[in-house]
C-alpha positions in Angstrom: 135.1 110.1 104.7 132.6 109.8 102.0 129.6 110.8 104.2 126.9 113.1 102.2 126.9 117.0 103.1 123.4 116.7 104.2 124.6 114.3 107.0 127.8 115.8 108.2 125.6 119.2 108.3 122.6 117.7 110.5 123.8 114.5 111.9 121.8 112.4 114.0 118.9 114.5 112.9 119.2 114.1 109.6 118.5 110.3 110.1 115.4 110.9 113.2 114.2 113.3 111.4 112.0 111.0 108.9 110.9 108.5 111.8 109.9 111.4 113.9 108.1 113.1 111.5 106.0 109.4 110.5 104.9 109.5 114.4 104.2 112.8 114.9 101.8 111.7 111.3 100.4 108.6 112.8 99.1 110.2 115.9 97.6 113.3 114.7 95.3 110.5 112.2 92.9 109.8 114.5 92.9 114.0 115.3 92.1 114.6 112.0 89.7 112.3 111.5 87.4 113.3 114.9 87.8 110.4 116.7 87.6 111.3 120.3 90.2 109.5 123.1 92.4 108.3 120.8 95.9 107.5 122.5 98.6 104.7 122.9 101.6 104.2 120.8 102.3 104.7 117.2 101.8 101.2 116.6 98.8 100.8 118.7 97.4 103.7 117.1 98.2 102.1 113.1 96.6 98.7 114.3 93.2 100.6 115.5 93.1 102.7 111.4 90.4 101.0 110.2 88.2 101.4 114.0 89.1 105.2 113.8 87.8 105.3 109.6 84.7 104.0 111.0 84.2 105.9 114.0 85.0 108.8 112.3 83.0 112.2 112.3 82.0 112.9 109.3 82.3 116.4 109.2 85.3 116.7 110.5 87.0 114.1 108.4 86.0 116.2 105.8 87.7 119.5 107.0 91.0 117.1 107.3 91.1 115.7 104.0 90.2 118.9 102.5 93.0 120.6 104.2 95.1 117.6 103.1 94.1 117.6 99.5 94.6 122.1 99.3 98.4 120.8 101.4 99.6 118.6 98.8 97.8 119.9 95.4 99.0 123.5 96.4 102.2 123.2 94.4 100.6 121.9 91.3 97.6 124.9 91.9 100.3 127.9 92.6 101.4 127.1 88.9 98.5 127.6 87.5 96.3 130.5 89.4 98.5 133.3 89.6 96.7 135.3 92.7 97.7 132.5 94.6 101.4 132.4 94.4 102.1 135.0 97.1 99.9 133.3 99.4 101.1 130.6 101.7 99.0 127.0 102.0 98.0 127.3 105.4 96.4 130.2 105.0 94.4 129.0 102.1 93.7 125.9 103.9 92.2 128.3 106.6 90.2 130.0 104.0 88.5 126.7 103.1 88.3 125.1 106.1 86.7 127.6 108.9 83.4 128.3 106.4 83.3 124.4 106.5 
């Protein structure tokens, strides 16, 4: 058996893992992005995108891709200010998103 150790250790979850994760990102869009009654199934939800960008509340979209952007630039940020290091992202997100 040549199977990798990250697959023999999780199994079938190693392998549902990605696809669950991609739904659970699909249907909070619409969330993040203010749009109210928002429902159906992943791919309903990827076909109606572009109605959900343009019904969007502005000032809420703004709070999610603000969050988004401190989420994914956090690594690249932690390097370089060093009284953020000990502090996790979603509490810096909090920081910047509730004065918002």
């Amino acid at each position: 058996m040549n199977t990798p150790l990250f697959f023999q250790h999780f199994g079938i979850l190693a392998v549902a893992s990605p696809v669950l994760l991609l739904i659970i990102m699909i249907k909070q869009f619409p969330v993040a992005l203010g749009v109210l009654g928002a429902g159906g199934d992943p791919l309903e939800i990827l076909r109606e995108i572009p109605h959900f960008i343009a019904a969007a509340n502005p000032a809420i979209a703004a709070i999610g891709v603000v969050s988004l952007l401190i989420m994914f630039a956090r690594p690249a940020i932690r390097q370089r200010v060093y009284l953020l290091k000990p502090i996790p992202a979603p509490p810096v997100v909090l920081m910047v998103a509730v004065p918002m």
